[in-house]
Each structure stands twice: as C-alpha cells, then as structure tokens.
NUDOPA-537403 format. One record per residue (C-alpha): residue in three letters; y, x, z. Coordinates in pm, whole numbers, plus 50000, padded with zeros to 5 digits. Last residue first. Layout:
// residues N
ALAYXZ/...
END
This chain:
// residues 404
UNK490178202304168/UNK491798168304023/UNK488368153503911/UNK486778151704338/UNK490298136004387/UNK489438110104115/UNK485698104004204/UNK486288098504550/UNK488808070104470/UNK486648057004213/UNK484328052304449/UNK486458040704715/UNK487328009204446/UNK483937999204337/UNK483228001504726/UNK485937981904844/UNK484917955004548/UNK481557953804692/UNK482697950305054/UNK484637917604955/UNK488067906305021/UNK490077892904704/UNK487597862804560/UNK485857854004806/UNK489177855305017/UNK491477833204820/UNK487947805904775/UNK487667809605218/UNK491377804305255/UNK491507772405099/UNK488887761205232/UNK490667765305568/UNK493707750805417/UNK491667721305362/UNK490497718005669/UNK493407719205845/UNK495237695305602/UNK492297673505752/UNK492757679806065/UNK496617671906096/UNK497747666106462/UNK495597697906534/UNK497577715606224/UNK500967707706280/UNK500627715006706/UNK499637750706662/UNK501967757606439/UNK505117740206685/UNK503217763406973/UNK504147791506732/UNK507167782106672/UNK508317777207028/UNK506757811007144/UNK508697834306868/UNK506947867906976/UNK505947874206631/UNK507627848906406/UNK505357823906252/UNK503157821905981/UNK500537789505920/UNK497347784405756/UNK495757787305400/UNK498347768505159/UNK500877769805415/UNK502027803305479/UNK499157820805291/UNK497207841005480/UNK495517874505385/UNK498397894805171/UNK500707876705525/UNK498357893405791/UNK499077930505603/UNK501827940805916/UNK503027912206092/UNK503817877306003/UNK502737858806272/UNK499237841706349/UNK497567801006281/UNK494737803806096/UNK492487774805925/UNK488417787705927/UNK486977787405669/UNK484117809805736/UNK485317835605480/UNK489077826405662/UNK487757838905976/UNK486237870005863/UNK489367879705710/UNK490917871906056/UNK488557895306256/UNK489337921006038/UNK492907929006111/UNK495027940105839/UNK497227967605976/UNK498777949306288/UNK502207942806493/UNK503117919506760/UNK499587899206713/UNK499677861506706/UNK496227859606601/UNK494877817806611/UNK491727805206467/UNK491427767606442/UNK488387744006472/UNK486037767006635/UNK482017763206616/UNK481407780806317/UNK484097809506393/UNK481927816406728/UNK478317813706550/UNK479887842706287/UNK480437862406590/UNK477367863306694/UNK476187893306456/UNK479077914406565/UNK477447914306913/UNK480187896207156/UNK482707911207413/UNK483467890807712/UNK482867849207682/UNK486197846007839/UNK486467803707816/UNK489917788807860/UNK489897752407970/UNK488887750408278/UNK491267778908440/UNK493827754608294/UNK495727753208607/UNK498757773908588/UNK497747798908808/UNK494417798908749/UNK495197803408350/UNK497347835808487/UNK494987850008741/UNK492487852708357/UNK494637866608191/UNK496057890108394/UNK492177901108493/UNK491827901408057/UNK494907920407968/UNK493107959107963/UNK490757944807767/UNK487727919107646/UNK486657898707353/UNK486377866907284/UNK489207844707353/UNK487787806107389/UNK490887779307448/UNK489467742807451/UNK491447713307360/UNK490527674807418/UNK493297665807669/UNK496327672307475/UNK500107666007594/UNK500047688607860/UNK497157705707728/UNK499927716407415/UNK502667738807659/UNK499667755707839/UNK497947765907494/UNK501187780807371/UNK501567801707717/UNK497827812007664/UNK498187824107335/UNK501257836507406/UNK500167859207670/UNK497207871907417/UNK500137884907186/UNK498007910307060/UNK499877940707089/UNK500257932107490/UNK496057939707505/UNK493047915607510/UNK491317928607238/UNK489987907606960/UNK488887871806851/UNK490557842306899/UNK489357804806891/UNK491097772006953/UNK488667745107007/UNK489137704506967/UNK486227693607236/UNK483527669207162/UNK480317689307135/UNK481127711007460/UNK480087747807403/UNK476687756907514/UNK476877787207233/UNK473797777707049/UNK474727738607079/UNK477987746906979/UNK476927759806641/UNK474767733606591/UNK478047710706628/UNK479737730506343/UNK476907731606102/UNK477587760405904/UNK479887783705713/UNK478727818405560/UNK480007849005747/UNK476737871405768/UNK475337867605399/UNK478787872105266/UNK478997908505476/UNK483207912205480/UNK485207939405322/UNK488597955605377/UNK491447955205146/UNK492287988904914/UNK495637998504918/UNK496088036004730/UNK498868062104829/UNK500688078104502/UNK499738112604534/UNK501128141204766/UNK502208114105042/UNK505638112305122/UNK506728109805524/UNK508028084505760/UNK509008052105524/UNK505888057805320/UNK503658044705577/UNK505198021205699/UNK505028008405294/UNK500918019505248/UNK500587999405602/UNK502927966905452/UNK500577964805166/UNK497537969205374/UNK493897988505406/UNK495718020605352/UNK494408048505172/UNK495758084505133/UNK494858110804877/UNK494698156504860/UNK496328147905243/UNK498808169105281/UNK502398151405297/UNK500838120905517/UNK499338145905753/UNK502208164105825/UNK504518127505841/UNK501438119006119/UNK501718147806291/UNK505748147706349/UNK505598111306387/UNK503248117306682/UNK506068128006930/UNK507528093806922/UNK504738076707131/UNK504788039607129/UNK506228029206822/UNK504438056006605/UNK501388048206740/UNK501078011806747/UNK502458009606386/UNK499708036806313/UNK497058018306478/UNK496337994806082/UNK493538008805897/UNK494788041805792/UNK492128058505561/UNK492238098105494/UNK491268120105218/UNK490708155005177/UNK489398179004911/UNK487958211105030/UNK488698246005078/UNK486798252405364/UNK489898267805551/UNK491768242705368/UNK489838212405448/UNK489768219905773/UNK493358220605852/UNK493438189705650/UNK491068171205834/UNK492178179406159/UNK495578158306079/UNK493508137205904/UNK490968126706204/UNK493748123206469/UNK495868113306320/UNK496128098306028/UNK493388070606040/UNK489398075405919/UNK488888108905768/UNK487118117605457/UNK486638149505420/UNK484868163905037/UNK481758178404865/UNK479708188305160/UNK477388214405235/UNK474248214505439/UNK473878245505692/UNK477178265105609/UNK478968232405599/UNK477768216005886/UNK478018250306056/UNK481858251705943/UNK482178213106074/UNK480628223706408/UNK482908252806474/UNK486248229606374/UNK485238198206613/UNK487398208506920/UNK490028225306766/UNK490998202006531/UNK490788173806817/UNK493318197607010/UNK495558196606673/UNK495348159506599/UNK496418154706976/UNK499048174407018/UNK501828154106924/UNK503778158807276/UNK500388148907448/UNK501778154307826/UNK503058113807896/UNK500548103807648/UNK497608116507886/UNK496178148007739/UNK492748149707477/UNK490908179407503/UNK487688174807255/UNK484288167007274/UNK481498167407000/UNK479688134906876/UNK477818137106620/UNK475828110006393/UNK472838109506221/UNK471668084705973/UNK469158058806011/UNK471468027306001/UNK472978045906326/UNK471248078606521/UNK472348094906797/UNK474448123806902/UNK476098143307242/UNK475698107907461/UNK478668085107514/UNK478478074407880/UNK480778102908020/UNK483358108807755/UNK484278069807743/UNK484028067308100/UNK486928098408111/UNK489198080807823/UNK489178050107996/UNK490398065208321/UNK493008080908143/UNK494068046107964/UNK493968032408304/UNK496268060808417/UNK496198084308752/UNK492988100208674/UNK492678129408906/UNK492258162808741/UNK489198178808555/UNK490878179108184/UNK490188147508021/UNK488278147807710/UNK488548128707368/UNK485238121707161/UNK484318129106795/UNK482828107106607/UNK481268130106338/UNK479438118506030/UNK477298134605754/UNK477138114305461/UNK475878107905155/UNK476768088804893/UNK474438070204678/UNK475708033704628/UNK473798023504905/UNK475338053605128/UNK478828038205004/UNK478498004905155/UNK476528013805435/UNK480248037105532/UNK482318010205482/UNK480427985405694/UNK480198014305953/UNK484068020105939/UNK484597984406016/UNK482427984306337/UNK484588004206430/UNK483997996806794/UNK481567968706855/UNK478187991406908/UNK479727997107256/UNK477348017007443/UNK475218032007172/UNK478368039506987/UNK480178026006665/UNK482398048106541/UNK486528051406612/UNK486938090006661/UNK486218088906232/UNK485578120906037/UNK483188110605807/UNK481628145805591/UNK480798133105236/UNK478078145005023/UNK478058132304639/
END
C-alpha cells in the first residue's frame, strides 16, 4: 500500500520536536508495510514588512527549513506556499497551500504512484487533499489532532473550509471524543468519523529511579516538583500555572515549577516570576529532545495542563505511562485520558481557585498521588498504545481503499 502524507506539521532538521506525533504514526505504519511519500509543506510570506510575531514566525520558518531531507530513512518534501497574515487569510489558506503543492503531487504520482491521501488536520492538508484527490481520483482521508478548536475560535473565516473539508473527505479521524463531536457540530462528514487515541513508545516512557533522574537533569534531590510540558502560549493556561504556583510557595517552601518548552509566552513568563519573586523557583529548561523527556516526567512529582481548549494532548498520555498524577481542566479529549479522581484531578478551565485547590489535594496527599499515578499508567497501557493505533489505521486504510 503507498500512501502520500500530507502533514504542514513534520518534524524538521531545525526543530525535530514538531509533530513529532505524526512521525510516530507514520514508523508505525511503514513497519507494518506501508509506504509513504511525505510532504511538509511550508507557508510563505509575501515580500512585505513583517508587522506580526506570528508573521515573523512564519518567514524564519520558510528561511531555515531546507527544500527536502531525509527522516527514519525516508524522504521528505518540503515545497512553499503563500500563506497571508490572519487579518488577510479570509479562509484561504487550504486553497493557497493547494496551489502550492498540486504540481509536485501530480509528478509524485506520475513518477511513483500512490494508492490514497492522507492528510494530517482539516485544513490545511484536507482541504488540498480533496481537491487533489479528485483530480487524481483518489481516496482521501484526514486526521484532526486537536488545532481545530483553536482555529475555529480564533478565525471565523476557516469554518467555511473546514465544514468543505469535513463533507468531502472519502473518511475522517479524530484523535478525541469531544474532537469527532466539534467536529460534527460544523459540518457532516460523508462516513461516520472514526476516534482512534494516539500512541506512546513503551520502551521510551517506562518509570525510573526518581532521584537518578534528577541527578541527570541537576535538579535539586529534595524539592516537591511540578512539571509541564508544551508551548508557552494563552491556550495553555501557562499564566495560571504560574499564578497557582505563586498562591501555594506562600504556604510551601519545598516546590519547584519546571515548564519545558518554549513560546510566544515565555519573556512574559519569565518578567512575571521576577516580578513576583519566585524567579528561583521556576526552571525554563527551553525545548527538550523527545528522548529527554521521559528523564523530565521521572523526576517530577505532579504533572499539571490547564489548557483552555485541546484535542488530546500527547504530552499528558505520556505522563500518565510514566505515572505520573495530573492535575488539568476538562477540555477537549483530556477527560477519555484522566479520570477525575481515580487518575488525577479536573478542574474548570480558567477557574484559578480550583485549580490551585487541585494542586494543593494532591501535594498534601502523596500517597493518593501516587496511586492515582499508577492508576493512570494500568488505564493507559491498556487504551493508548501505538500498536493498537496501527491495528486500527489499518483497517481504516483498508476500508476506504474497499469502498472504491
């Protein structure tokens, strides 16, 4: 079976971080004899001043990601395509990255064939996958993992797209309940949309020593530490992280704040724990190599994600297969991960007193914080695994492959 990726998020020789997801997915498959071709394609600015950050991002991005390069020994393309500043995009921007990749998918094609599309998100990679899967006349099939609340709250003009690409995919895959039921609420797919959960690597996220841990990262030995992993941005509540972990050093003298990971947030961040004096406490390690992030859940105590909305983020399935206790909100697929509970605590999103109330229950109580971390580790052994994913995506393949 050939499959042509379209995914804009792909890990790149720059930042080997960013869907890192879609990789995991993708070594899956090829050891279960798929091939692919993939293209990451990548937005461009028109020649004008960048007045935005995100503009400015989108301009380094173009300039130190090279043309193609090779990951887990297969190659992977990178073509450009016009992408405008939100204020100018007016839905546009599945239909510009359409343009952009279209004469290099019909030489893919021409040259090497391919069975079926497989895009990664909505828009921009379904949207273009459907136009060029009926020009090819080709199955497609598209995988939200958890932007489109982002999107469709932030820029209105992308419901349009996104209910267009919902109504002709050939099969649409969500890696949530609560994604498949956004979903559903702004358009209605052609075949009943399919939840499958993301993986983690078993080998990589196995617990450990907790102290040896430390020692690797030069963390203090005796320190209570609250861990969080992902981008510093508003959607991830990183401002009450730090507002909750103000509130409890008042009345706790043993905790230790590390958020790994880096964004637009982190300078804010960063004035703001100067400001109110726990500079000391709160560690910015930066970005970290996948690989190293297993050392980081080893040596926490608690995990904490008190996102404002989410798909299923990874980081936390990762934490609960090192059992690791979480305290986060109930957004998006968080609550088919953690049990309220039985395998951490739920709060409100934005609710600050509740979620400083969370924090509180379990360091007062570590050994019902251990054992909902356990907890959490058997419920995700046994639900979250690359091996089922690929069973499942498979079959997936398979069936819209049948229905031609």
């Amino acid at each position: 079976m050939k499959v042509l990726m379209l995914s804009h998020l792909f890990p790149r020789p720059q930042d080997p971080s960013v869907g890192i997801f879609v990789r995991q997915q993708v070594m899956e498959l090829s050891r279960r004899g798929v091939h692919f071709r993939i293209l990451s394609p990548v937005p461009w600015n028109p020649p004008l001043p960048a007045l935005t950050a995100s503009w400015r991002r989108t301009k380094a991005v173009c300039q130190t990601t090279p043309a193609a390069w090779q990951m887990d020994g297969l190659p992977v393309v990178a073509p450009r395509y016009l992408k405008l500043p939100h204020a100018l995009d007016f839905g546009s921007w599945g239909y510009f990255y359409y343009l952009g990749i279209r004469k290099q998918v019909r030489q893919i094609y021409q040259q090497e064939g391919f069975d079926l599309i497989h895009a990664q998100m909505l828009v921009p990679d379904g949207y273009a996958a459907v136009k060029l899967g009926r020009e090819l006349d080709k199955p497609t099939l598209a995988t939200e993992r958890g932007y489109l609340a982002k999107l469709v709250r932030e820029n209105e003009a992308l419901r349009a797209p996104v209910r267009w690409a919902l109504e002709n995919l050939d099969q649409t895959i969500f890696v949530s309940e609560a994604l498949a039921n956004l979903a559903g609420s702004l358009g209605t797919p052609r075949r009943p949309p399919k939840v499958i959960y993301t993986g983690f690597d078993p080998d990589l996220f196995q617990p450990g020593d907790r102290l040896e841990a430390r020692a690797q990262l030069g963390l203090p030995q005796r320190k209570t530490i609250l861990l969080h992993i992902g981008r510093h941005e508003f959607i991830k509540g990183m401002e009450d992280i730090l507002e909750a972990f103000r509130v409890l050093t008042a009345q706790l003298d043993h905790l230790l704040l590390c958020l790994v990971g880096g964004g637009s947030q982190t300078p804010w961040l960063q004035a703001k724990a100067r400001q109110d004096g726990i500079s000391d406490r709160v560690l910015f390690p930066g970005h970290q190599p996948h690989e190293r992030i297993p050392l980081w859940l080893r040596a926490c105590d608690l995990v904490v994600h008190p996102s404002r909305y989410e798909g299923l983020p990874n980081s936390l399935i990762e934490a609960s297969a090192m059992a690791r206790p979480i305290v986060a909100t109930r957004v998006g697929g968080i609550p088919e991960l953690v049990r309220d509970g039985e395998t951490g605590l739920l709060v409100e999103q934005g609710n600050l007193e509740a979620l400083t109330a969370a924090l509180r229950q379990l360091l007062s109580n570590p050994p019902r914080a251990q054992q909902m971390g356990e907890k959490g580790r058997e419920r995700t052994l046994a639900r979250f695994s690359w091996k089922r994913h690929g069973d499942e995506m498979i079959q997936i393949y398979q069936s819209v492959l049948n229905s031609l």
